[in-house]
N, C-alpha and C positions, 0 to 999 in steps of 0.2 A: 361882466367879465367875458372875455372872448372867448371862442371853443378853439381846442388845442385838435389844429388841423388832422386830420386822417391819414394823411398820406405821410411816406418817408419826409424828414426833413433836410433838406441844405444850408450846411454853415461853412458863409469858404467857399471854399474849393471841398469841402468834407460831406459828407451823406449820413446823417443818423437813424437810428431807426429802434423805439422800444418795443416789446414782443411780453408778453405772456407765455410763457413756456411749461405746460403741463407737462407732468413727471410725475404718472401714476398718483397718489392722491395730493402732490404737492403741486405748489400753482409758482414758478419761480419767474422775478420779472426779470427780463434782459434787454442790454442796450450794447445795440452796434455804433459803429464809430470809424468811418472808413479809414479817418485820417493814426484810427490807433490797430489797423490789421496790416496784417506783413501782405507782402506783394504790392503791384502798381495796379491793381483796378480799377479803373471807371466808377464802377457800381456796386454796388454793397451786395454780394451774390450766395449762394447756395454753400458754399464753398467758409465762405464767414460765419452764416447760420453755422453747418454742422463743428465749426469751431468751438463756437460762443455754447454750443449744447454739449462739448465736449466739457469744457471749462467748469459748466455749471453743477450736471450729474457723472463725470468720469465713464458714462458710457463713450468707448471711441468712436469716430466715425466708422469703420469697418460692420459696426453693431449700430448700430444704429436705422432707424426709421422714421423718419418725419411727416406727420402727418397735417393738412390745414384744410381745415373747412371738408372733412370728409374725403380729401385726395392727397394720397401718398409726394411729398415734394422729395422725396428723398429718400436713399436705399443703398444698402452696401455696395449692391451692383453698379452704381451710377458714380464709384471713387474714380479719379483718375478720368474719364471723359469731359469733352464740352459741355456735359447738361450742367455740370457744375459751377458754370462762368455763367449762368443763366442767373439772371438781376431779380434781387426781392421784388422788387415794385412792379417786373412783366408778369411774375408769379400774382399779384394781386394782393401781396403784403400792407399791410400799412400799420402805422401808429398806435397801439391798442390789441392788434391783433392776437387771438390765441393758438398756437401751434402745439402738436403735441408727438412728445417724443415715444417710442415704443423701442425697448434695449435692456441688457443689462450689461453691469461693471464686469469686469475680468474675473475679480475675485466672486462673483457672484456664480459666471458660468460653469468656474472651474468646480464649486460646490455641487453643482449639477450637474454635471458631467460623471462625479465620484459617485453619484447616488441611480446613475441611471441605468447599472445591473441589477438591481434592484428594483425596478419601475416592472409595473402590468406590459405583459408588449403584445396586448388588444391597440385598434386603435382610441387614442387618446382624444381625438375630437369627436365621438358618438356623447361624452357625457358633455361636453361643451356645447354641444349641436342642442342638445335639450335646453342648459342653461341661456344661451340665446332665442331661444324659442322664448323661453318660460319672459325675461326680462322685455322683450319685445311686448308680449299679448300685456305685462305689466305697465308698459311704457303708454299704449294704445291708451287701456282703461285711466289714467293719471290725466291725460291728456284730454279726452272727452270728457272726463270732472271739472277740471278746472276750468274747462272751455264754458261751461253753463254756469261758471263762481262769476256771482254778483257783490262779493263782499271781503274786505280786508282779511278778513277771518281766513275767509276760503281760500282768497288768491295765493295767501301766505303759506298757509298749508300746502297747496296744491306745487305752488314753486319750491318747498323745501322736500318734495316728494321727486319731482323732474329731476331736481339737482342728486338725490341719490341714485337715481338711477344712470345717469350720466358719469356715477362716479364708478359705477357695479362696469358699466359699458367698461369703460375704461380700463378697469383691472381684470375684466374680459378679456378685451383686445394685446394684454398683456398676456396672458397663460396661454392665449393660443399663440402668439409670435415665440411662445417660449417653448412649443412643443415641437418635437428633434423632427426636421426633414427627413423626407421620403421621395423615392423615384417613382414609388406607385402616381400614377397620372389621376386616378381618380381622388387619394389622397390630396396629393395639392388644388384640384379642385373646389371640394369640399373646406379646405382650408382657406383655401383663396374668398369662398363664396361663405362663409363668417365671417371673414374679416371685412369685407364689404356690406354687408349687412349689419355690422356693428356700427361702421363709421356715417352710414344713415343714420341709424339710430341716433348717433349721437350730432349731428346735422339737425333731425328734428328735434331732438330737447333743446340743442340752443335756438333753434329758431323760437322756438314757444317759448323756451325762457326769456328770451327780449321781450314777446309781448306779453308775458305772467307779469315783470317788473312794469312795465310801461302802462298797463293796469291799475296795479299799485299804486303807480306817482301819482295817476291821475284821479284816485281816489283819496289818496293824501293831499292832493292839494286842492280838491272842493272840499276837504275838510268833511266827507262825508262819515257817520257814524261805524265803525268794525262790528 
């Protein structure tokens, strides 16, 4: 059987394109379809995505954060500008890809919002700054195990250990886009510089998870003993 291309597809005059769209622990697939979005575009662009993510988790685009491959493709700030006509496929999008959204629903902030005369008003990423700490030095030790697994046994453990942690990252990167902005300059700092440290993080577990699986296959398929 043939391998189902990498890249966006063309039918027609149309542009398709299916996506993987991570949402906190849910893995939702999505398919664009130039010829079924409003407006006359060219290209299947930025502006489609934060649609198609609207449709799928009712986070709005306003709320919303888009993340691929460790780089932010999208952001409230970027509603309404030219980055938004900016085409899947110059972003490095293609067929299979996994993007991941960071947001919440309306009715979700407004819960939040009622609860947060009530909240510690220390700041909120000193215990988060730990939590990223601690998950990292865990992510390291996981990584240098598996690296030395010679056996089905191991590699299988080893990638059902990556993949939680990848999931911890995640719902990380979520509690801290969900903690209330500040003007302090060292604050967003320190915010900024988690969140970039998480979205490596989760850059090298999928990079090790392709070669944990590809491991795998090829231990399955010499049919070698677990």
């Amino acid at each position: 059987m043939a391998s189902r291309s990498r890249s966006s597809r063309t039918r027609g005059s149309s542009e398709t394109l299916d996506l993987v769209l991570v949402f906190g622990v849910k893995k939702l697939p999505i398919h664009l379809d130039l010829l079924e979005e409003e407006g006359r575009a060219e290209r299947l662009n930025l502006y489609h995505l934060s649609q198609a993510v609207y449709r799928e988790t009712q986070v709005e685009p306003s709320c919303q954060k888009i993340i691929f491959r460790g780089r932010t493709l999208f952001k409230p700030n970027d509603l309404d500008t030219v980055f938004m006509n900016s085409s899947l496929s110059s972003l490095g999008l293609r067929d299979g890809d996994r993007v991941m959204v960071l947001g919440r629903k309306a009715s979700e902030r407004r819960d939040s919002s009622e609860s947060k005369g009530s909240q510690d008003s220390n700041n909120p990423l000193t215990q988060l700054s730990s939590e990223v700490d601690a998950i990292c030095g865990r992510c390291e030790q996981h990584i240098s195990a598996v690296g030395d697994a010679r056996d089905l046994a191991s590699l299988k453990a080893g990638k059902k250990c990556i993949m939680g942690i990848h999931e911890e990252s995640m719902k990380l990167l979520e509690k801290i886009d969900s903690t209330p902005a500040r003007e302090d300059e060292d604050y967003r700092k320190q915010r900024k510089s988690l969140v970039n440290k998480l979205q490596a993080l989760l850059d090298r577990c999928e990079d090790h998870l392709d070669k944990v699986k590809q491991k795998i296959r090829t231990l399955e398929q010499d049919g070698r003993p677990s």
